[in-house]
C-alpha positions in Angstrom: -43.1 146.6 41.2 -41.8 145.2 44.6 -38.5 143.4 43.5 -39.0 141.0 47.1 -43.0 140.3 45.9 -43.6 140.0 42.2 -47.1 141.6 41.1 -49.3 140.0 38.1 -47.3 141.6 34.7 -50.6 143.1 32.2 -49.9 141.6 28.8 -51.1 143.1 25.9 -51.2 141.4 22.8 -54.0 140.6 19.8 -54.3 137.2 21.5 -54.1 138.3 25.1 -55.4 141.7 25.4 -55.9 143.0 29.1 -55.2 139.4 30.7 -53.6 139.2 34.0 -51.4 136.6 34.1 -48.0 135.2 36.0 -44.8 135.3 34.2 -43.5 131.5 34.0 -41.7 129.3 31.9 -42.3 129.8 28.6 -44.1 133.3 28.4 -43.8 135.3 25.1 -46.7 138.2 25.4 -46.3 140.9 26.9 -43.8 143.4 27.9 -41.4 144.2 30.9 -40.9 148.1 31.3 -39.2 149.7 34.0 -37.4 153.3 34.8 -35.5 152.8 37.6 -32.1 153.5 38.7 -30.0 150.6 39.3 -27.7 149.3 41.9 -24.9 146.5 42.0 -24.8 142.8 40.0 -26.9 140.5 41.6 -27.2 136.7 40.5 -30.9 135.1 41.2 -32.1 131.5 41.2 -35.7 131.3 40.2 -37.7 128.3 39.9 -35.2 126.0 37.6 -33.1 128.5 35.6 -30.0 130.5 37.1 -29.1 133.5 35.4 -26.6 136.1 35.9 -27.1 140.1 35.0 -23.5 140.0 34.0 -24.1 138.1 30.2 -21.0 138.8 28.1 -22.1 142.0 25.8 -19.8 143.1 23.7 -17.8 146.1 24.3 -19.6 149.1 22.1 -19.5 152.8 21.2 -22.7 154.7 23.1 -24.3 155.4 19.9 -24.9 151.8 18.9 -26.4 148.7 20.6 -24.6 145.8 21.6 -26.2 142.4 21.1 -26.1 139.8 22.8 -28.0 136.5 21.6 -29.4 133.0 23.0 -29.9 130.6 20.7 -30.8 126.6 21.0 -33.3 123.9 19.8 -36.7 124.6 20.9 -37.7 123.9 24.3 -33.8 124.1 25.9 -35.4 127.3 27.9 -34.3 130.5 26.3 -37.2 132.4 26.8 -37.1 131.1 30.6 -33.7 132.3 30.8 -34.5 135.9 29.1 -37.5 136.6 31.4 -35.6 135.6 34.3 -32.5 137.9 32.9 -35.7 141.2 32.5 -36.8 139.9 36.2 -32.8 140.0 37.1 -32.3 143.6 35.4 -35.5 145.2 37.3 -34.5 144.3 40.7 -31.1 145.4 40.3 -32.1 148.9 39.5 -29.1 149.0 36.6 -30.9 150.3 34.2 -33.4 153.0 32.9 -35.4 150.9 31.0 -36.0 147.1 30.7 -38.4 146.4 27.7 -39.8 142.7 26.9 -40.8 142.6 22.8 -42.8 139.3 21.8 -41.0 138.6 18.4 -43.0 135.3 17.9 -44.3 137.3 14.8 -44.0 140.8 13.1 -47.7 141.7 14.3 -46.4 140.4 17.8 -43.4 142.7 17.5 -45.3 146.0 15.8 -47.7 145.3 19.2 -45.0 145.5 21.5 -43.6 148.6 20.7 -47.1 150.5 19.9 -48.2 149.0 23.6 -44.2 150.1 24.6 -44.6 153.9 23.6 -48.3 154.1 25.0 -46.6 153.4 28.6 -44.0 155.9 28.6 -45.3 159.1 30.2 -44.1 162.3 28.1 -42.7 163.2 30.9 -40.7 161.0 31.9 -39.4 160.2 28.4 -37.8 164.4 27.9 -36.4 163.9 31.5 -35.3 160.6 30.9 -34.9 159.3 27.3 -31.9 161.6 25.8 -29.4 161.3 28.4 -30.0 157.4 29.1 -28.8 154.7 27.3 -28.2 152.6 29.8 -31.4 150.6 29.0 -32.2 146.9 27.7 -34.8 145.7 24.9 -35.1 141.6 25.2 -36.5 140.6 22.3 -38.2 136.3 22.6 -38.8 133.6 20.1 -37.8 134.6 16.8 -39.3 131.7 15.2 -40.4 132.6 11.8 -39.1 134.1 8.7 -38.7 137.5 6.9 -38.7 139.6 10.1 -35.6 141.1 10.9 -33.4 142.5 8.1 -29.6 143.0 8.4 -29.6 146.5 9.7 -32.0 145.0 12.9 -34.9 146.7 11.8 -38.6 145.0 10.9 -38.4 143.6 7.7 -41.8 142.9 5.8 -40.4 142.1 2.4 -40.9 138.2 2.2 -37.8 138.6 -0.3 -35.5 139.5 2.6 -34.9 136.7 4.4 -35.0 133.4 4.3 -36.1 132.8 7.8 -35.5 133.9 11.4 -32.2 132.1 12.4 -30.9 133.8 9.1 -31.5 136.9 10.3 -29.9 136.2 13.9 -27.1 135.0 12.3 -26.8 138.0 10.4 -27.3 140.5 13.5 -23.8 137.7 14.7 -22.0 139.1 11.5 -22.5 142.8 13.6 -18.9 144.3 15.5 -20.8 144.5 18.7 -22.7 140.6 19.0 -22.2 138.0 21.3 -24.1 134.4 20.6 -24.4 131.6 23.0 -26.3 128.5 23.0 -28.1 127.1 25.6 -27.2 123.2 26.7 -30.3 122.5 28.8 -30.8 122.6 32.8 -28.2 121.5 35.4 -29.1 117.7 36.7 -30.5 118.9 40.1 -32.5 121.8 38.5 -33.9 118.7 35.7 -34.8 116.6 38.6 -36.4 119.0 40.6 -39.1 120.1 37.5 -39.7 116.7 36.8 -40.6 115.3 40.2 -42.7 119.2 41.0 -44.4 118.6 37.8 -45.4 114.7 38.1 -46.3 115.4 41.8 -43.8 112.9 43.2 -41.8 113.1 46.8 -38.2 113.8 46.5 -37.3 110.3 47.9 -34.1 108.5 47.0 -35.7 106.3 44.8 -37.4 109.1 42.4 -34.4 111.0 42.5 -32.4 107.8 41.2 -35.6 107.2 38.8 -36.0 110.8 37.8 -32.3 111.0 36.9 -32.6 108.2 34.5 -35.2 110.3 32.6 -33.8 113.6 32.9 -30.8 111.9 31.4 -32.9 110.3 28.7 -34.4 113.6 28.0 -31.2 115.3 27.4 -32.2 118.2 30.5 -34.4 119.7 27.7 -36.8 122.0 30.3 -39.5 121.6 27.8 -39.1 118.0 27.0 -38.8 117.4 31.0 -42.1 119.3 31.7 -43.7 117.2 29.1 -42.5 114.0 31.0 -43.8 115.4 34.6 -47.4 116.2 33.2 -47.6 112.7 31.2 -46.2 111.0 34.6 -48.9 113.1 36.6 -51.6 112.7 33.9 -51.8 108.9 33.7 -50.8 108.3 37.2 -47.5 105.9 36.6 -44.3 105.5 38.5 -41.2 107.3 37.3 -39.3 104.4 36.3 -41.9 103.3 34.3 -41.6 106.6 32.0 -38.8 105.4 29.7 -40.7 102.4 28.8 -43.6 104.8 27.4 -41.2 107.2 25.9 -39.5 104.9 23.6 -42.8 103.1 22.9 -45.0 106.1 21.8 -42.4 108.8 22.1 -45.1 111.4 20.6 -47.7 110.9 23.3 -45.2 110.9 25.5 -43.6 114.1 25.0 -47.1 115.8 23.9 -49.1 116.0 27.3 -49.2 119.5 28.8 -50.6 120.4 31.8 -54.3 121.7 31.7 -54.0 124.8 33.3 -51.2 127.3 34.0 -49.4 126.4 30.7 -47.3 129.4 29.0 -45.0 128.3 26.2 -47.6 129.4 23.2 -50.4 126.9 22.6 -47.4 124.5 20.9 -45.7 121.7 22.2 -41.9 120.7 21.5 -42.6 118.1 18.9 -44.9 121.0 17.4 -42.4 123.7 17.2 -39.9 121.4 16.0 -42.1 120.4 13.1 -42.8 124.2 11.7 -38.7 124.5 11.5 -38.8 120.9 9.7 -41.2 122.0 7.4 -39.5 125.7 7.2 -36.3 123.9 6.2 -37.7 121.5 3.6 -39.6 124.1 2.2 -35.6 125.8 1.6 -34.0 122.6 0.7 -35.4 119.0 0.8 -32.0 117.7 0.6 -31.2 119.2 4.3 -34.3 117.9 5.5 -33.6 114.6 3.8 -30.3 114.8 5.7 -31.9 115.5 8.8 -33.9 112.4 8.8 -30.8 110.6 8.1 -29.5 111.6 11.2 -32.1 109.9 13.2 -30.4 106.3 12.3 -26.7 107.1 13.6 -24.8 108.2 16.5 -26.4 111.4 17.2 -23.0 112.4 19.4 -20.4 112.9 16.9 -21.4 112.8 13.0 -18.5 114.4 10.8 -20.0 115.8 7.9 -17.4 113.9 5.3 -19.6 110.7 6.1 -21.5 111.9 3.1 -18.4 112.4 0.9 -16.5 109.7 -1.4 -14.0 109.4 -3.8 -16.1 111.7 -6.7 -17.0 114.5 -4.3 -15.9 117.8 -5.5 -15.7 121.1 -4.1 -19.1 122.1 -5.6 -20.5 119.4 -3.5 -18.7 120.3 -0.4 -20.1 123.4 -0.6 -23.8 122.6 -1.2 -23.4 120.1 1.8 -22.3 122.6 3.9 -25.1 124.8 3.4 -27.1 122.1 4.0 -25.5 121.7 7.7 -25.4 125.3 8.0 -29.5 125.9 7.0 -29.8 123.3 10.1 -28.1 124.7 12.1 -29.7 127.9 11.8 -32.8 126.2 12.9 -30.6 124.8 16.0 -31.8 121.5 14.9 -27.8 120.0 15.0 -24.8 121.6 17.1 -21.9 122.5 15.2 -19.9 121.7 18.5 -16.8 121.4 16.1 -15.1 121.7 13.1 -16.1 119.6 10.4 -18.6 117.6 12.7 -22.1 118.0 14.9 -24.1 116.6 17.0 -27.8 116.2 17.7 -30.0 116.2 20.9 -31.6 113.3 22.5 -34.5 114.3 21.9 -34.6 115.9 18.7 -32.9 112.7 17.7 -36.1 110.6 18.7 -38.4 113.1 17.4 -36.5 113.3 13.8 -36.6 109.1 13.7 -41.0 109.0 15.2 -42.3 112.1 13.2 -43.0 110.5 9.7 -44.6 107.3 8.3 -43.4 104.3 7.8 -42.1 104.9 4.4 -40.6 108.0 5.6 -38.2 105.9 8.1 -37.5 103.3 5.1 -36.2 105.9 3.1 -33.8 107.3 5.7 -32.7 103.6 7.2 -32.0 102.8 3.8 -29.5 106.2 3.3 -28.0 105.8 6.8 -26.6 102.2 5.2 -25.5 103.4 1.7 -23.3 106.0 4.1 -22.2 103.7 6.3 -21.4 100.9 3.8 -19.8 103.2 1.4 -17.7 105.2 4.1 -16.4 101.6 5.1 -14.7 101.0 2.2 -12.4 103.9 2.5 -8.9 103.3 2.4 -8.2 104.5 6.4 -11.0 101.9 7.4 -9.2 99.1 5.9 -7.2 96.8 7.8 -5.0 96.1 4.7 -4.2 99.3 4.2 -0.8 101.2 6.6 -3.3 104.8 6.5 -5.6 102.2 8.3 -7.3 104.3 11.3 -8.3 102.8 14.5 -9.9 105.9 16.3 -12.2 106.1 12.8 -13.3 103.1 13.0 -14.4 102.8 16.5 -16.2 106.5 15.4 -17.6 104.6 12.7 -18.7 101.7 14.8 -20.9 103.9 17.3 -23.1 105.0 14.3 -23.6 101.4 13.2 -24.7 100.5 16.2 -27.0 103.0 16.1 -28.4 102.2 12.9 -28.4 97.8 13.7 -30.9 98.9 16.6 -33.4 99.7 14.1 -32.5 97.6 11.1 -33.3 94.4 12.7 -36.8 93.6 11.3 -36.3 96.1 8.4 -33.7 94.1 6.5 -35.9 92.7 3.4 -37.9 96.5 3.4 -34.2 97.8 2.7 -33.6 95.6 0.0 -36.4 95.8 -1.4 -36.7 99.6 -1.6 -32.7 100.2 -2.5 -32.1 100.9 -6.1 -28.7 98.6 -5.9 -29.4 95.5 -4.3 -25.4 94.7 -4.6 -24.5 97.8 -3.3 -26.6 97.6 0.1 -25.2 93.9 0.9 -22.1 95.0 0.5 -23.1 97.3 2.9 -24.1 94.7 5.5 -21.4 92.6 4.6 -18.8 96.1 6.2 -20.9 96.6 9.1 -20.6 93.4 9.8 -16.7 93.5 9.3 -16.6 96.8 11.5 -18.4 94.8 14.3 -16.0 91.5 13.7 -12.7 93.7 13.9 -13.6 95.6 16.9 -14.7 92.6 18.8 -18.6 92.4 18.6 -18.7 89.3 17.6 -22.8 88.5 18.7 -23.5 91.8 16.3 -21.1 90.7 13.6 -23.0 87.4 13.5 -26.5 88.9 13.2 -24.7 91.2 10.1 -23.6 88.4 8.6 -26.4 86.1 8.4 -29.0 88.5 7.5 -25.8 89.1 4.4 -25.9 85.4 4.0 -30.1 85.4 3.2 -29.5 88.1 0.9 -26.6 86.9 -1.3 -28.1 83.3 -1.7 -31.4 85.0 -2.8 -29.7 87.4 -5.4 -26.7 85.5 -6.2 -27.1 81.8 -5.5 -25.4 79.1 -2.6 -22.2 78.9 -5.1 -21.5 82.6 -5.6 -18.2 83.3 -4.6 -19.7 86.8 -2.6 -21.6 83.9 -0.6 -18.8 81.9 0.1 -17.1 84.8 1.3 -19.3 85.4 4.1 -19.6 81.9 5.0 -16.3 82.1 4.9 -16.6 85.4 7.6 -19.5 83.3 10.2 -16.6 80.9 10.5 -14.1 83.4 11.3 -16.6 84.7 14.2 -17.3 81.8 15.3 -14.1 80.9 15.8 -13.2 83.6 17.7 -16.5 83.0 20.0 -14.5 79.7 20.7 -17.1 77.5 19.0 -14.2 75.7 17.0 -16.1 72.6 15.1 -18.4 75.0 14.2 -16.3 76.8 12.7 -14.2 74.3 10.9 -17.6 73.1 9.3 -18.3 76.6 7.9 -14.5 76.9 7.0 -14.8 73.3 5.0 -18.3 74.7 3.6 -16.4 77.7 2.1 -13.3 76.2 0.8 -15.2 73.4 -1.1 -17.4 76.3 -3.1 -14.0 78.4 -3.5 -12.4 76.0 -5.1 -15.4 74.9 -7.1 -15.9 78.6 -8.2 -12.8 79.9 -8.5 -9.8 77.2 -8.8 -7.7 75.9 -6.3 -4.9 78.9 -6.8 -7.1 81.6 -5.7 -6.6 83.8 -3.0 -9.5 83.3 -1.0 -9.1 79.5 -1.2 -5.1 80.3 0.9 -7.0 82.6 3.3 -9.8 80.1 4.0 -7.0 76.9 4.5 -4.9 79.8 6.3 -8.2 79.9 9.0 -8.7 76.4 8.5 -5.2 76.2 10.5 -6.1 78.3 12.9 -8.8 76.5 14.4 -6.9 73.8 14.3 -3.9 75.5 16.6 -7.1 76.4 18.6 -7.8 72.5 19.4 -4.1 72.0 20.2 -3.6 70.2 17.2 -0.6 71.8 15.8 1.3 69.2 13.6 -2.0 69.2 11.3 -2.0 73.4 12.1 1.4 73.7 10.8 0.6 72.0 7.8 -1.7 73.9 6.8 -0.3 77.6 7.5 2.6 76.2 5.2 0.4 74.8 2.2 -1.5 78.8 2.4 1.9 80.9 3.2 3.2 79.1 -0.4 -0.1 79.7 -2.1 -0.2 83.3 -0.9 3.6 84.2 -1.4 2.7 83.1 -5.4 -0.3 85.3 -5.4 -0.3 88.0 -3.9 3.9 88.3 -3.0 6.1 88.4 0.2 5.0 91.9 1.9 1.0 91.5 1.1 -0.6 91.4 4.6 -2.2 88.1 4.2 1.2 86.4 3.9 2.7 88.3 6.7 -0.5 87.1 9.0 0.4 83.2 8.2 4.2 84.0 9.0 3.1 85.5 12.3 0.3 82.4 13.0 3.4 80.0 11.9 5.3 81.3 15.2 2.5 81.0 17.3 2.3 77.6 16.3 6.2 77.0 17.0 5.6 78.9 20.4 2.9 76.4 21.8 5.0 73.5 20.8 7.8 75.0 22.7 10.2 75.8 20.2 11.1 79.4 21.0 13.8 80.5 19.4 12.4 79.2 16.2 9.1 81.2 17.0 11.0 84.0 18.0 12.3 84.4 14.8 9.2 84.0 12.7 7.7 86.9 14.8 10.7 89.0 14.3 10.2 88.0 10.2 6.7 89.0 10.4 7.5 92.3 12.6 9.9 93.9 10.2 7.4 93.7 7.6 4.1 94.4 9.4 5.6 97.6 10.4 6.8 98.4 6.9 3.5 97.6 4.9 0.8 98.4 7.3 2.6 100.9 10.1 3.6 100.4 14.0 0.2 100.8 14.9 -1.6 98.3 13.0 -3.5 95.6 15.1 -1.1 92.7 12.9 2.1 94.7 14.2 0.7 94.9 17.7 -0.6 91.3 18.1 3.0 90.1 16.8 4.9 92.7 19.3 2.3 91.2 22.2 3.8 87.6 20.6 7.0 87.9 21.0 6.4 89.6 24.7 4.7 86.0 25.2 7.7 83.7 23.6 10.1 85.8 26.2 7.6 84.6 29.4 7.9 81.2 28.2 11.6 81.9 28.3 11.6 83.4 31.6 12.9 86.8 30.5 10.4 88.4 32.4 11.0 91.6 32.7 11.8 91.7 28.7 8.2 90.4 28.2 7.0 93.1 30.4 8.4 95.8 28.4 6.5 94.2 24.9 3.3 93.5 26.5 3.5 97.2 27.7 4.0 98.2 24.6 1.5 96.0 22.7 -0.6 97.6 25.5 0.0 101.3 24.6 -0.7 100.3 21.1 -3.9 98.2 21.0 -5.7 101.0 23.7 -5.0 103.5 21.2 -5.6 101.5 17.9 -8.5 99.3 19.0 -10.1 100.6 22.2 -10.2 99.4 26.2 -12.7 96.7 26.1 -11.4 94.9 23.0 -10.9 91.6 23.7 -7.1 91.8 21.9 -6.5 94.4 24.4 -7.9 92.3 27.2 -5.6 89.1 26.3 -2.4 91.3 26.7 -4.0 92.9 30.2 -4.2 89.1 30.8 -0.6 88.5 29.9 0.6 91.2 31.8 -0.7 89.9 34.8 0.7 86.2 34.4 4.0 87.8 34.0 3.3 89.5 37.3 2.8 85.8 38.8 5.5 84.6 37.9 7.4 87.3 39.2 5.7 86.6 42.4 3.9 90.0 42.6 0.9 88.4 43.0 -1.8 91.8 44.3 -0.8 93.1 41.2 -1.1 90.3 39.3 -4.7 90.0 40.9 -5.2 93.6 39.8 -4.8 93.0 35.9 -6.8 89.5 36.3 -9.7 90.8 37.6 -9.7 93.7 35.2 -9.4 91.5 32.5 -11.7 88.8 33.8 -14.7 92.5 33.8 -13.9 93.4 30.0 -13.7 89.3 28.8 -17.0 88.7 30.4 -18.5 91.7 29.2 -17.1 91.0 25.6 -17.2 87.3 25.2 -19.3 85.9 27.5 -19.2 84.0 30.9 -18.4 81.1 29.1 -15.8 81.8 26.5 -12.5 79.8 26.7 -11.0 83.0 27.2 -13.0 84.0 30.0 -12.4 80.7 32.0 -8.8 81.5 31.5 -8.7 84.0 33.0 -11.2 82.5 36.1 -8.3 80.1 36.8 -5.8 82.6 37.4 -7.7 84.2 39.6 -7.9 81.2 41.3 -4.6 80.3 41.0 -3.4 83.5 42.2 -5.9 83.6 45.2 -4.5 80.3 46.4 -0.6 81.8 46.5 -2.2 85.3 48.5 -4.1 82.9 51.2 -0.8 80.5 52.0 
């Protein structure tokens, strides 16, 4: 074979006997044999796939082969990348032989070799065979079970093995093996398939469209060829694909083109079912968790999301099989420890490839995990071992998860087996989305809560009250303060109805009551009422309980906006000493009264003292509570009126504007908070123009 002119390769299988075909993307029939004498490394490019001759085998004895392995979801291109590592070994002239063995099934690999040893001439093989083994046998799609047994040779006992990814992982456990996955195509490789295949110019515009898609698609080669044909086929612009693809995701990853097509007679979404099935077959449960998957963040799951409280090492164990049997089927990426990750696609394809009862079933398990993990003692905000990077992580999947459960919330209730149980759920989802700032998603949470506890438990039920209770809290910090008060109002007259007028919940609900009144200036009446709940609170629940440590910190902020500084100053410091005791330097309460005080020493004048607290409170609430939340955005703002004053007024401008992007972005053109910030812009704008 001419390295600089490739000939047709002869395939000889039982499917394609005597066929003259081009090698392309996707081929598993056939061999590649050569007896050549080899010459130095070369790297190639061919058609989307770079691959280099110098792959990472392990370092062997001469009387034993080294392996080296490629593993990945279906579709991500592996056998691309092996025929294009043969095509690479051939014109190199490295090695003595180069053989290609269709592993697709034992008949296919029992084929190879028979068709394998017909070509070698006798020959040859005396002159060659004993003194060479400097040779390479690339073995493609391993895709079933019971084929390969731990020594490497061809199993046919169905007892042997469970399936193929098994018994790769098994040849892994050799001394001489080296495994690596495969992550998809590089962006300008992706872009490039996509546009040849959908017969689209390389204009600006496709290229910006095609890179929406390719993104989409996760760079899956097989999944992007699908989208060029089904962009070609029905004759539509590529910034129209998306629209399809999350609409009828199977039709739109199903079209392949009608001639020249190589990768078997399957699709994707059909070679991804056969492991599905292989794998349910094995264990339902892994399947069942699988399916699960398809409702959260498919980025970063940690496999303790399905653990609580009662889950014993027996347990751990059996899930970790579970993870480990999908993962065999590179169906999730173990990317690290104690946590995976699933493609895009497979994502997508997992949620679409049941029925609708199917997708019930798994929406409803994605909230009992959600719901129960979120009332773990690191997700609470009373709690010091509260943690703020878990529940951001937390927050991702149940955003995932909200984007399907809006019309599905009476199916889930209706299907659960504890109808308590999953509005409790709802009722911490929609806390996760209050406490990190989502207050549009919170609300949605909470009323669909609302529905369900006055069906199942009635208007006066003090589980109702309490998230009536919660709207007033969100709507209070969405600035819509009368509204607010009304749903406070609502709540304390049923508290107090249900419960007595020394409960808890009725202090925390006059507590908020307060607040909304220190919102509408009115602070005489606010003060009043943070001193009727700090005395109910102190009698219930004690001095250091967080709720009593929130009213001593709002009682400050009240004696700060009427001016009295010291006397704030000191309620801050009260509630500082034991914030940081009972819930930890890190908590948003310890932060928001550190940012506090940093606001009573502006008011002051002690600028540069201010500085130093805001920074800090900074530090803190990026960590704890993420960039865009708006807590973190009012100190950004605070920072940069401290820089006014000090009549550093570009930098000032700086933390404005950056405040004024994350305020509109979280609260709306319109908030109070928002407009704040507007003016100082203003204000500041004026003092740079005189």
């Amino acid at each position: 074979m001419d390295p600089g002119n490739r000939e047709p390769i002869v395939h000889n299988t039982l499917n394609n006997e005597g066929n003259r075909i081009f090698m392309q993307a996707g081929v598993n029939h056939g061999h590649i044999f050569n007896i050549n004498p080899g010459k130095e490394p070369t790297k190639i490019k061919n058609n989307n796939y770079d691959v280099s001759l110098d792959l990472p085998f392990p370092r062997n004895s001469r009387s034993s082969a080294s392996v080296f392995a490629l593993t990945g979801t279906g579709g991500m291109g592996k056998t691309q990348t092996a025929l294009e590592y043969a095509y690479a070994c051939h014109e190199s002239r490295r090695f003595t032989a180069i053989f290609w063995v269709s592993a697709a099934t034992e008949e296919a690999i029992r084929t190879s070799f028979v068709n394998i040893m017909q070509q070698i001439v006798e020959e040859q093989a005396r002159a060659f065979w004993p003194e060479s083994s400097n040779y390479r046998t690339i073995g493609a799609n391993f895709s079933i079970p019971n084929l390969i047994d731990r020594d490497g040779k061809i199993s046919s006992d169905p007892k042997t093995i469970n399936d193929i990814q098994s018994a790769l992982f098994r040849w892994f456990k050799l001394p001489a093996t080296t495994f690596q996955g495969t992550t998809g195509v590089s962006s300008e490789s992706a872009i490039k398939l996509l546009l040849q295949l959908a017969q689209r110019n390389s204009t600006e515009s496709e290229v910006k469209h095609a890179m929406a898609v390719v993104e989409k698609l996760g760079f899956m080669p097989l999944a992007i060829s699908h989208a060029g044909c089904f962009i070609h086929e029905l004759n539509i612009p590529v910034s129209e694909y998306l629209q399809y693809y999350d609409k009828v995701f199977k039709e739109a990853q199903t079209k392949i083109p009608k001639i020249g097509w190589a990768y078997r007679e399957d699709t994707s979404v059909t070679t991804w079912e056969v492991s599905f099935l292989e794998i349910q077959k094995q264990n339902e449960e892994a399947a069942s968790l699988l399916l699960t998957c398809a409702y959260l963040n498919p980025n970063e799951i940690f496999e303790t999301l399905w653990e609580d409280e009662r889950s014993d090492a027996e347990f751990q164990i059996q899930q970790k099989s579970r993870f480990s049997l999908l993962a065999s089927y590179s169906l999730i990426n173990r990317n690290q420890s104690g946590a995976f990750s699933v493609h895009s696609i497979m994502h997508n394809w997992t949620r679409e490839r049941g029925d609708d009862s199917d997708r019930l079933q798994a929406i409803g398990s994605a909230v009992r995990i959600i719901g129960k993990t979120l009332r773990r003692e690191e997700l609470s905000r009373s709690s010091k071992k509260w943690d703020g990077r878990g529940e951001r992580r937390i927050l991702g999947h149940a955003e995932t998860l909200c984007k399907y459960l809006e019309y599905r919330f009476d199916e889930v209730l209706e299907q659960s087996t504890s109808v308590e149980d999953t509005l409790q759920a709802f009722d911490n989802i929609g806390l996760v989305f209050y406490h990190q700032g989502k207050y549009e998603e919170a609300l949605k949470q909470y009323q669909k809560a609302l529905v369900g506890r006055e069906k199942a438990l009635g208007k006066d039920h003090p589980d109702t009250l309490t998230i009536i209770h919660n709207i007033g809290s969100i709507l209070q910090n969405q600035g819509k303060y009368d509204e607010a008060l009304k749903q406070y109002q609502r709540a304390l007259v049923g508290i107090e109805k249900a419960l007595g007028k020394d409960h808890s919940d009725i202090f925390a609900t006059i507590h908020n009551i307060g607040s909304v009144l220190e919102n509408q200036g009115k602070y005489d009446e606010t003060l009043k009422q943070y001193q009727r709940a700090l005395v109910g609170i102190k009698k219930v629940l004690g001095k250091d309980y967080p709720d009593t440590l929130a009213t001593i910190y709002n009682i400050g902020s009240v004696l700060k906006n009427q001016g009295k500084y010291d006397e704030a100053l000191k309620q801050y410091q009260r509630a500082l000493v034991g914030t940081e005791k009972v819930l930890g330097k890190d908590h948003p309460l310890t932060l928001a009264t550190i940012h506090n005080i940093g606001s009573v020493l502006k008011n002051q004048g002690k600028y540069d003292e201010a500085l130093k607290q805001y920074q800090r409170a900074l530090v803190g609430r990026e960590k704890a509570l993420g960039k865009d939340h708006p807590d973190t955005l009012t100190t950004i703002h605070n920072i940069g009126s401290v820089l006014k004053n000090q009549g550093k007024y570009d930098e000032a401008l700086e933390q404005y504007q950056r405040a004024l992007v994350g305020r509109e972005k979280a609260l709306g053109k319109d908030h109070p908070l928002t407009l704040a910030t507007v003016n100082a812009i203003a204000s500041v704008s004026r003092k740079l123009k005189v």
